[in-house]
mmCIF file of the C-alpha atoms, coordinates in Angstrom:
data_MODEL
# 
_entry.id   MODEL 
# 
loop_
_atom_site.group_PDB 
_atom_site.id 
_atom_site.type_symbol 
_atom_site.label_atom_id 
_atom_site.label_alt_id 
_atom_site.label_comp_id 
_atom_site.label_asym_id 
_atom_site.label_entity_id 
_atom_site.label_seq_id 
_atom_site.pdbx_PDB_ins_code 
_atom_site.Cartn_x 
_atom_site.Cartn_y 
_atom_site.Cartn_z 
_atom_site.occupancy 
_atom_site.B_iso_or_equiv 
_atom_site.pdbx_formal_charge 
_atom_site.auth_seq_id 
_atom_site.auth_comp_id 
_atom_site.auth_asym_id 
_atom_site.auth_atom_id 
_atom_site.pdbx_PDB_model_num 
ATOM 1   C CA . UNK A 1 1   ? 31.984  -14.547 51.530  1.00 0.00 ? 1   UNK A CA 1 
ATOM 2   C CA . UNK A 1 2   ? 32.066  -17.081 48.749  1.00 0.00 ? 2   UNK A CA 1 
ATOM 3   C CA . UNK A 1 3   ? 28.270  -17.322 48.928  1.00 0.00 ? 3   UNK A CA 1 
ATOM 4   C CA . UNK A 1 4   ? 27.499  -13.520 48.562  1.00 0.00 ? 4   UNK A CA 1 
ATOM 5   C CA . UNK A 1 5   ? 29.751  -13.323 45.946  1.00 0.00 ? 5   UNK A CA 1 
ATOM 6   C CA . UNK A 1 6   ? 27.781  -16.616 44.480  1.00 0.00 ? 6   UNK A CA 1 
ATOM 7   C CA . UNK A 1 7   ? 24.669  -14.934 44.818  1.00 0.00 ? 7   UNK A CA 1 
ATOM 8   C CA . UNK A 1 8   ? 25.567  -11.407 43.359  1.00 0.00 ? 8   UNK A CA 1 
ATOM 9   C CA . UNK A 1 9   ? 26.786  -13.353 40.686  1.00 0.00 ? 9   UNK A CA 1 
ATOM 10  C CA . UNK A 1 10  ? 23.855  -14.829 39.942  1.00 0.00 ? 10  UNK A CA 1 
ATOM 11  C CA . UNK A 1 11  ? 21.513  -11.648 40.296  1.00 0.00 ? 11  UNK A CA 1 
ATOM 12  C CA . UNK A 1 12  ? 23.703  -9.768  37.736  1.00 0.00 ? 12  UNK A CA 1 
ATOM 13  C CA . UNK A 1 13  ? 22.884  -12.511 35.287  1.00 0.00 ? 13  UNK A CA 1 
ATOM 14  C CA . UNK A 1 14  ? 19.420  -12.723 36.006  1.00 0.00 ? 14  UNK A CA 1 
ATOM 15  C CA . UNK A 1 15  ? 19.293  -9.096  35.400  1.00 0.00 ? 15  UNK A CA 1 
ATOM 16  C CA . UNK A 1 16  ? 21.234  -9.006  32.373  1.00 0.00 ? 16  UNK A CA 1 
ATOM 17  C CA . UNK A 1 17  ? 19.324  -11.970 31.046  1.00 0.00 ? 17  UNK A CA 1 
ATOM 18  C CA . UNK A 1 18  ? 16.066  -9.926  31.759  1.00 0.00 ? 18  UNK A CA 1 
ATOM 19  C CA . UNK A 1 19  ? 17.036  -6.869  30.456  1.00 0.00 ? 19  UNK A CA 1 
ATOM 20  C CA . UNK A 1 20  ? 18.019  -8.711  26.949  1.00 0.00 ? 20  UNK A CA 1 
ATOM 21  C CA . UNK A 1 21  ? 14.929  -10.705 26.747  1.00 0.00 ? 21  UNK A CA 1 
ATOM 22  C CA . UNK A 1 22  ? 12.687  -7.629  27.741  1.00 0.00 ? 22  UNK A CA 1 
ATOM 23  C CA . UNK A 1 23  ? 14.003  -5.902  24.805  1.00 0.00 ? 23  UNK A CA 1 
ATOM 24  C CA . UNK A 1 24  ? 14.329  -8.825  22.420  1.00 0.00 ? 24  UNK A CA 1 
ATOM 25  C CA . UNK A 1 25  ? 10.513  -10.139 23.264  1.00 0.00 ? 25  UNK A CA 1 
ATOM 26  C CA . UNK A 1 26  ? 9.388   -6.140  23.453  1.00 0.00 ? 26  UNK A CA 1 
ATOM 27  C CA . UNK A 1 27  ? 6.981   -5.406  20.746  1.00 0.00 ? 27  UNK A CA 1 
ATOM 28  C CA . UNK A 1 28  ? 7.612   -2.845  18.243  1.00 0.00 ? 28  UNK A CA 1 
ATOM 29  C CA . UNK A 1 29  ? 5.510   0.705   19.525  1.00 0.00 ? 29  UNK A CA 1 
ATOM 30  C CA . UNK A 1 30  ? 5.842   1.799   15.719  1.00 0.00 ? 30  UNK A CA 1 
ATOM 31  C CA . UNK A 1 31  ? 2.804   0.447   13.777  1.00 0.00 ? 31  UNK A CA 1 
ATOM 32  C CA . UNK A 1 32  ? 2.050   -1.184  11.009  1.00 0.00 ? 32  UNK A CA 1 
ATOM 33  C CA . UNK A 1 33  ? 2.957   0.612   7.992   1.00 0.00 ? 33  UNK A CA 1 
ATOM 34  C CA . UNK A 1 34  ? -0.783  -0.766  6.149   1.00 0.00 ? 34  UNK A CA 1 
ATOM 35  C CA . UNK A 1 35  ? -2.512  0.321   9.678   1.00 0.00 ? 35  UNK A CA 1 
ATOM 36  C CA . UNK A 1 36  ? -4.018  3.920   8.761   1.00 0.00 ? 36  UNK A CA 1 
ATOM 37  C CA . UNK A 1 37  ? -3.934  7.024   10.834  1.00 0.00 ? 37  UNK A CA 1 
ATOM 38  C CA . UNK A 1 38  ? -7.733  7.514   10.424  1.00 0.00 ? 38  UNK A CA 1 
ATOM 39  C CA . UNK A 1 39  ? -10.570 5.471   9.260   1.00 0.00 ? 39  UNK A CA 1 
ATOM 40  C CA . UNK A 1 40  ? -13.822 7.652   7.400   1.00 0.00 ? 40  UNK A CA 1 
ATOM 41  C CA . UNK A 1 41  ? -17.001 5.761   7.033   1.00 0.00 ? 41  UNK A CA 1 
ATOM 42  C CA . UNK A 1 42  ? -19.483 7.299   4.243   1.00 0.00 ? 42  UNK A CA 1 
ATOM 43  C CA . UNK A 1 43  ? -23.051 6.282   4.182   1.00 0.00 ? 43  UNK A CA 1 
ATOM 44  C CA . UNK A 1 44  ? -25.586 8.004   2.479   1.00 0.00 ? 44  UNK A CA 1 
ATOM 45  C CA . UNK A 1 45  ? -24.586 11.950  2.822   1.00 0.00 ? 45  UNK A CA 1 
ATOM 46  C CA . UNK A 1 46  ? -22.805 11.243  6.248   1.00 0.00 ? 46  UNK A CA 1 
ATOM 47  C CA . UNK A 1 47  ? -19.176 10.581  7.121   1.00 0.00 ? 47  UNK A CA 1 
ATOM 48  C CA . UNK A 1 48  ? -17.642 9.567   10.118  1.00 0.00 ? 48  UNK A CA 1 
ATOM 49  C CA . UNK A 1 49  ? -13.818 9.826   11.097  1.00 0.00 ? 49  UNK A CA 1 
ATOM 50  C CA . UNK A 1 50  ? -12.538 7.509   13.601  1.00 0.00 ? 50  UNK A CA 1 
ATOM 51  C CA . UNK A 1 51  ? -9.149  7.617   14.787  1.00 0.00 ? 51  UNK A CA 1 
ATOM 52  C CA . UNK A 1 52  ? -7.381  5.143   17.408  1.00 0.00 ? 52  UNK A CA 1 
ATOM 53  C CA . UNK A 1 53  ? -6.966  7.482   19.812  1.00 0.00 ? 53  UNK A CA 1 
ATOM 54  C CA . UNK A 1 54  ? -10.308 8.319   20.209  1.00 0.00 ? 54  UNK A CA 1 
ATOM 55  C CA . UNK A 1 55  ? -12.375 5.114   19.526  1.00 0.00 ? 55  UNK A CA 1 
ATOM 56  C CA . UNK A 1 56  ? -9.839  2.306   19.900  1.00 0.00 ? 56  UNK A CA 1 
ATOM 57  C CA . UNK A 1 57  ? -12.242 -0.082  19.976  1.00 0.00 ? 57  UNK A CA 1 
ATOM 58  C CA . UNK A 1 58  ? -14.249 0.511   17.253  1.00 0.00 ? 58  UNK A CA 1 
ATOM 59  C CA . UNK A 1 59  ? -11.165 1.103   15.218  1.00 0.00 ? 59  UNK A CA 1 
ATOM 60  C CA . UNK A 1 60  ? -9.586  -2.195  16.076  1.00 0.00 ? 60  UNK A CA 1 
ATOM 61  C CA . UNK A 1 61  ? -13.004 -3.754  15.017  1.00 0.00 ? 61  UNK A CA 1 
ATOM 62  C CA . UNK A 1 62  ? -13.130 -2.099  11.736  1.00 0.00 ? 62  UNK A CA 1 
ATOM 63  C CA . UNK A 1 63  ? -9.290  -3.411  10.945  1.00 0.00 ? 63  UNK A CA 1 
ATOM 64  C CA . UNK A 1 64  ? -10.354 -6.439  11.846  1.00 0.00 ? 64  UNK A CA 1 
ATOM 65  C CA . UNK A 1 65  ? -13.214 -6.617  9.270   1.00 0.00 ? 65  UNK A CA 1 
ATOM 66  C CA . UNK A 1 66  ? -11.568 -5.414  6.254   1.00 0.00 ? 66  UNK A CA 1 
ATOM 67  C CA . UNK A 1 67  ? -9.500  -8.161  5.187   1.00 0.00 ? 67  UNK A CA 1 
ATOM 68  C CA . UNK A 1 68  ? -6.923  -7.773  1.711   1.00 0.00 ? 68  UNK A CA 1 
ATOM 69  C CA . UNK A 1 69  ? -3.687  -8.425  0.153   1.00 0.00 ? 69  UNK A CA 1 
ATOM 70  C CA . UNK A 1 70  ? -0.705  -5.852  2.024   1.00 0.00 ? 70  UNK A CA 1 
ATOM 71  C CA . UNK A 1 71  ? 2.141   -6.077  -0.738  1.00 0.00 ? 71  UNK A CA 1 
ATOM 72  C CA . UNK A 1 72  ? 4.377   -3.973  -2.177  1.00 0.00 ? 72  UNK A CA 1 
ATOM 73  C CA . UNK A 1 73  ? 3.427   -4.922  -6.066  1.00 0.00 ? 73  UNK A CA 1 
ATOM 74  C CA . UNK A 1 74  ? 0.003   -4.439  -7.900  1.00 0.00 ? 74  UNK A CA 1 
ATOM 75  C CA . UNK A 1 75  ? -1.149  -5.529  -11.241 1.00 0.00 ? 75  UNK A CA 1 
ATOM 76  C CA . UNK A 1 76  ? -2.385  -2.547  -13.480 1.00 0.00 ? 76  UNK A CA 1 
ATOM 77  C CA . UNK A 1 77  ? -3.786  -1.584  -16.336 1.00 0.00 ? 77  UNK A CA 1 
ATOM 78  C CA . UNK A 1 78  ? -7.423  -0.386  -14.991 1.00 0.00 ? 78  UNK A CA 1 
ATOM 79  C CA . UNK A 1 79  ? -8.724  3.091   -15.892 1.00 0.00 ? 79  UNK A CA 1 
ATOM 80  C CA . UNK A 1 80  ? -8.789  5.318   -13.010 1.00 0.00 ? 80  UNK A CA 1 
ATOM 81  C CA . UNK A 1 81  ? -12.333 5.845   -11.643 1.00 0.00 ? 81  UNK A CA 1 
ATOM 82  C CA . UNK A 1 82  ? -14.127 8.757   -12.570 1.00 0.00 ? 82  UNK A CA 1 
ATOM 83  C CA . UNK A 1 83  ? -14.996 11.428  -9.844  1.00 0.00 ? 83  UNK A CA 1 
ATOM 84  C CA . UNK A 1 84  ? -18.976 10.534  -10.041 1.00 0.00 ? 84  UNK A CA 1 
ATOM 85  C CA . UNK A 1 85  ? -17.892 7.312   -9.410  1.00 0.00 ? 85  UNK A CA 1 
ATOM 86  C CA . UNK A 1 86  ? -16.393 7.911   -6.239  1.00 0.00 ? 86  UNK A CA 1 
ATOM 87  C CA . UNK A 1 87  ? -18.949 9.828   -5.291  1.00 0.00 ? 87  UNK A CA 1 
ATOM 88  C CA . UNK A 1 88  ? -21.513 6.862   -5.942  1.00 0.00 ? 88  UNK A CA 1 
ATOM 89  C CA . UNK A 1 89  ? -18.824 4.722   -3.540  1.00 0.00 ? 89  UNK A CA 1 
ATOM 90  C CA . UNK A 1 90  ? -19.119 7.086   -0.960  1.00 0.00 ? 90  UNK A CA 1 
ATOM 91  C CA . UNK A 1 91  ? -22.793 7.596   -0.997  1.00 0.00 ? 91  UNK A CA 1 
ATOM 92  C CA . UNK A 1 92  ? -23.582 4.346   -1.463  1.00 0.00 ? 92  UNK A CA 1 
ATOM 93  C CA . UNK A 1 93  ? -21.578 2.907   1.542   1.00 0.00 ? 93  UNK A CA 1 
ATOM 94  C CA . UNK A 1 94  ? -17.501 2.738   2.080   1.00 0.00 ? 94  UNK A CA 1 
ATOM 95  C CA . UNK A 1 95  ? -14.865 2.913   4.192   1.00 0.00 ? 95  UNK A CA 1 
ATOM 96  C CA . UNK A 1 96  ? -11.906 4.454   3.557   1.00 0.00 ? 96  UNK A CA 1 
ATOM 97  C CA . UNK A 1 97  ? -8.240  3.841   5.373   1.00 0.00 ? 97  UNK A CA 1 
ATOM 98  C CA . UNK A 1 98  ? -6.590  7.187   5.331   1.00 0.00 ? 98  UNK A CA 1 
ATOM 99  C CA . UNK A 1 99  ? -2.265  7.816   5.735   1.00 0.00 ? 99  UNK A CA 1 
ATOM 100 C CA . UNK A 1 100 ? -1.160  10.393  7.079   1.00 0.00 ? 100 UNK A CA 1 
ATOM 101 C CA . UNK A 1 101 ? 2.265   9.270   5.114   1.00 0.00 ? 101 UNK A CA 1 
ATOM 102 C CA . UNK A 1 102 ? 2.049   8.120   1.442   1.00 0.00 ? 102 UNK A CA 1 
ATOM 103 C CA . UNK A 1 103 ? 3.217   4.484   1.173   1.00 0.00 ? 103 UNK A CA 1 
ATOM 104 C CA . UNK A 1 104 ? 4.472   3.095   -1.794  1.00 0.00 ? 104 UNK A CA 1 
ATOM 105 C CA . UNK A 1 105 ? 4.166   0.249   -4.280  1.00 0.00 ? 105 UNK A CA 1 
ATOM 106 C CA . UNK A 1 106 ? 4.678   -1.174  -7.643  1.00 0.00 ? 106 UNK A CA 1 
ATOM 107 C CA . UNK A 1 107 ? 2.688   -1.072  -10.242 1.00 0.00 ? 107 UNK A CA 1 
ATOM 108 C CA . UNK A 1 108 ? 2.782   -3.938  -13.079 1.00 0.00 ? 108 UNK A CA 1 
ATOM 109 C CA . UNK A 1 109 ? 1.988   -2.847  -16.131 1.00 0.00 ? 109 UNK A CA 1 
ATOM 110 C CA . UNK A 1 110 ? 2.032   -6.073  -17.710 1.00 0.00 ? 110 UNK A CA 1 
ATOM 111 C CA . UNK A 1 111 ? 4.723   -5.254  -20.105 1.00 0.00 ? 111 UNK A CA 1 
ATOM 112 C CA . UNK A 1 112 ? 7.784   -6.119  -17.982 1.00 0.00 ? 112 UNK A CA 1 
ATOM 113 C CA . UNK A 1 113 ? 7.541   -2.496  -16.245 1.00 0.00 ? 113 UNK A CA 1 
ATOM 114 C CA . UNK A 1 114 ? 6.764   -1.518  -13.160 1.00 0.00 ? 114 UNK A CA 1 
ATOM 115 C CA . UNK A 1 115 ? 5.829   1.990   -11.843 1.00 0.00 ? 115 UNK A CA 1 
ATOM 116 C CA . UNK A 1 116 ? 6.287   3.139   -8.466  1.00 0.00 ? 116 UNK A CA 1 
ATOM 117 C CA . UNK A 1 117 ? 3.236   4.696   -6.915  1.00 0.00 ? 117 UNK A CA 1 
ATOM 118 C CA . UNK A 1 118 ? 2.122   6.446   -3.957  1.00 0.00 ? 118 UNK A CA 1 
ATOM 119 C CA . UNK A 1 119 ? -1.069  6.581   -2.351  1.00 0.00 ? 119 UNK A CA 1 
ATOM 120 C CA . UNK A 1 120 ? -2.825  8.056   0.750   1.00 0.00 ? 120 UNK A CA 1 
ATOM 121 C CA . UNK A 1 121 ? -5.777  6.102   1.507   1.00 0.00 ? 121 UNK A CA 1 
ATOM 122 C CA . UNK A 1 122 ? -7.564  2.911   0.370   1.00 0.00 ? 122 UNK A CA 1 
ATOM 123 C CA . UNK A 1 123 ? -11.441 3.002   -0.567  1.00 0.00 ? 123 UNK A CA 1 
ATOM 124 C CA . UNK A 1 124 ? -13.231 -0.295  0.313   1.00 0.00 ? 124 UNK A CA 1 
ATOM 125 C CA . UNK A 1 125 ? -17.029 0.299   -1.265  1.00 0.00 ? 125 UNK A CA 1 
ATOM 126 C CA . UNK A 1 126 ? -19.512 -1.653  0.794   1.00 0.00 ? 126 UNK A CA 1 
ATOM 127 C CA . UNK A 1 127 ? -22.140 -2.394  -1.992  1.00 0.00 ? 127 UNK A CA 1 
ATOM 128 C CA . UNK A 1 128 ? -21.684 -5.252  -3.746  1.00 0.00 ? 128 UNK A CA 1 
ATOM 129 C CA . UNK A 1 129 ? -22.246 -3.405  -6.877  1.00 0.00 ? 129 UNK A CA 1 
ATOM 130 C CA . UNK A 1 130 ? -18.293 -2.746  -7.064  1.00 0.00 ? 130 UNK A CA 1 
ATOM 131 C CA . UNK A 1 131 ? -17.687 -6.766  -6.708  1.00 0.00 ? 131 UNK A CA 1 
ATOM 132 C CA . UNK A 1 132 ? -15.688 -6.642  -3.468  1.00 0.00 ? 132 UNK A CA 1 
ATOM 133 C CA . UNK A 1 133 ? -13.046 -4.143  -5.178  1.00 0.00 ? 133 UNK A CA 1 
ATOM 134 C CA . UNK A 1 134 ? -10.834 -1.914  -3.817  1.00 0.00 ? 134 UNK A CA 1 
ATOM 135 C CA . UNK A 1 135 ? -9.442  1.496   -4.905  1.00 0.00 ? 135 UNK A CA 1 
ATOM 136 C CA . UNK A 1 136 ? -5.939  3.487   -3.840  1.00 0.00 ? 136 UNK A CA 1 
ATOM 137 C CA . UNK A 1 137 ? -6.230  6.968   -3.617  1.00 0.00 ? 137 UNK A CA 1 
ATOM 138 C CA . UNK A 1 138 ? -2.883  8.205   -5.390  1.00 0.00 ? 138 UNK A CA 1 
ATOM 139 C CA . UNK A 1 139 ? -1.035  11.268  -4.359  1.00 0.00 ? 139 UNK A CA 1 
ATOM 140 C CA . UNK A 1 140 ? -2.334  13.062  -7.173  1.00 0.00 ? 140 UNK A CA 1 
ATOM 141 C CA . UNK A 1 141 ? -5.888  12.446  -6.381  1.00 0.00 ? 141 UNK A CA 1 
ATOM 142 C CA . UNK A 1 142 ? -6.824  8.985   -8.542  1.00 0.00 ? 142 UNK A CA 1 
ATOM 143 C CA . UNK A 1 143 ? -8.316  6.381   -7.746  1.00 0.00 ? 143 UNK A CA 1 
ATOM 144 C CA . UNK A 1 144 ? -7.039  3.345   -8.970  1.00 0.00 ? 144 UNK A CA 1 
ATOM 145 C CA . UNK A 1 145 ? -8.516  -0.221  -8.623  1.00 0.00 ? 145 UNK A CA 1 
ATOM 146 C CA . UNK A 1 146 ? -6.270  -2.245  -5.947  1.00 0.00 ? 146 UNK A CA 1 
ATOM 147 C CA . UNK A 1 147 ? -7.673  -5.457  -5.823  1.00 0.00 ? 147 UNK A CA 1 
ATOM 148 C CA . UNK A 1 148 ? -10.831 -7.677  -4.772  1.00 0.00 ? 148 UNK A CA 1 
ATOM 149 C CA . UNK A 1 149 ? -11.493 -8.812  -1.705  1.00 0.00 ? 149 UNK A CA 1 
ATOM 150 C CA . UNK A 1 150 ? -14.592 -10.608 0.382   1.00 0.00 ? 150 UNK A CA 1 
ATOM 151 C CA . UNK A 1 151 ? -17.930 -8.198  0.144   1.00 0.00 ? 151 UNK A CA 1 
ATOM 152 C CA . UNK A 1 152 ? -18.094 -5.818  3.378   1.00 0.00 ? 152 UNK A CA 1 
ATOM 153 C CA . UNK A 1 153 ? -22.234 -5.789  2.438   1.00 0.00 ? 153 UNK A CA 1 
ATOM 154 C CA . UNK A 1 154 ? -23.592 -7.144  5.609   1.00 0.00 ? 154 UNK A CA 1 
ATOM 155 C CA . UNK A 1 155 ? -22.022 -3.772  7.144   1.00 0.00 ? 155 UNK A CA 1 
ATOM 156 C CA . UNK A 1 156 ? -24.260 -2.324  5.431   1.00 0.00 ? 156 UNK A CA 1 
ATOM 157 C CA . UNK A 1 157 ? -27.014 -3.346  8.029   1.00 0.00 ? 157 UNK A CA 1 
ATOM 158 C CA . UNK A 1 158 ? -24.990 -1.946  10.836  1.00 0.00 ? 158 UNK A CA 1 
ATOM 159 C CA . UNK A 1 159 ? -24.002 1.492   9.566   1.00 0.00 ? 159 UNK A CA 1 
# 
């Protein structure tokens, strides 16, 4: 008797125990609030939308490529860009990180202000004509520079 109560004991804890680190060790199913909802690729006249649902692979790759700073703060001050040269971007090569959700971060004006500002997708031009910069596509449909980052040329090849 002592033994199967030993023994049920112990199988309570184990599940308990298994149950708590299940849930503790569990990853998150929510993503990545820099992780877009859709990826467009632009080369030439063409675009391409990839999504993860449909092309998890290639989508994975992609994130995997595009390497930049995720933070909440951003130095300012650039003009926005012009609509011809987005265009140029996009015919020229880019690919572009769309939200379906606008996130939000600070802009630093250099004057001891910030700004908050949203934005729906990120522009990463391919050429190396824009020096490795990126743009943020703000809710109200500018794009303003975001920051460098290494050049995504040799894509370029594989497009």
């Amino acid at each position: 008797m002592k033994l199967n109560t030993s023994v049920s004991i112990i199988v309570v804890i184990a599940v308990a125990l298994g149950f708590t680190l299940g849930w503790y060790l569990h990853p998150s199913s929510e993503p990545e609030k820099w992780e877009p909802d859709l990826i467009h690729l632009y080369r030439a006249e063409e675009q391409k939308s990839i999504n993860k649902k449909e092309d998890p692979q290639l989508f994975d790759q992609l994130l995997s490529l595009i390497v930049f700073e995720k933070g909440d703060m951003m130095s300012g001050g650039n003009a926005p860009l012009s609509e011809d040269e987005v265009k140029d971007i996009k015919k020229s090569g880019a690919i572009e990180y769309v939200y379906n959700e606008p996130i939000t971060i600070q802009i630093n004006n250099g004057n001891d202000s910030a700004e908050k500002v949203e934005f729906t997708s990120i522009l990463f031009p391919v050429d190396d004509k824009w020096n490795g910069a990126c743009y943020i596509q703000t809710t109200d449909s500018k794009y303003l520079y975001f920051e460098s980052r290494p050049s995504l040329s040799f894509i370029l090849r594989h497009m």
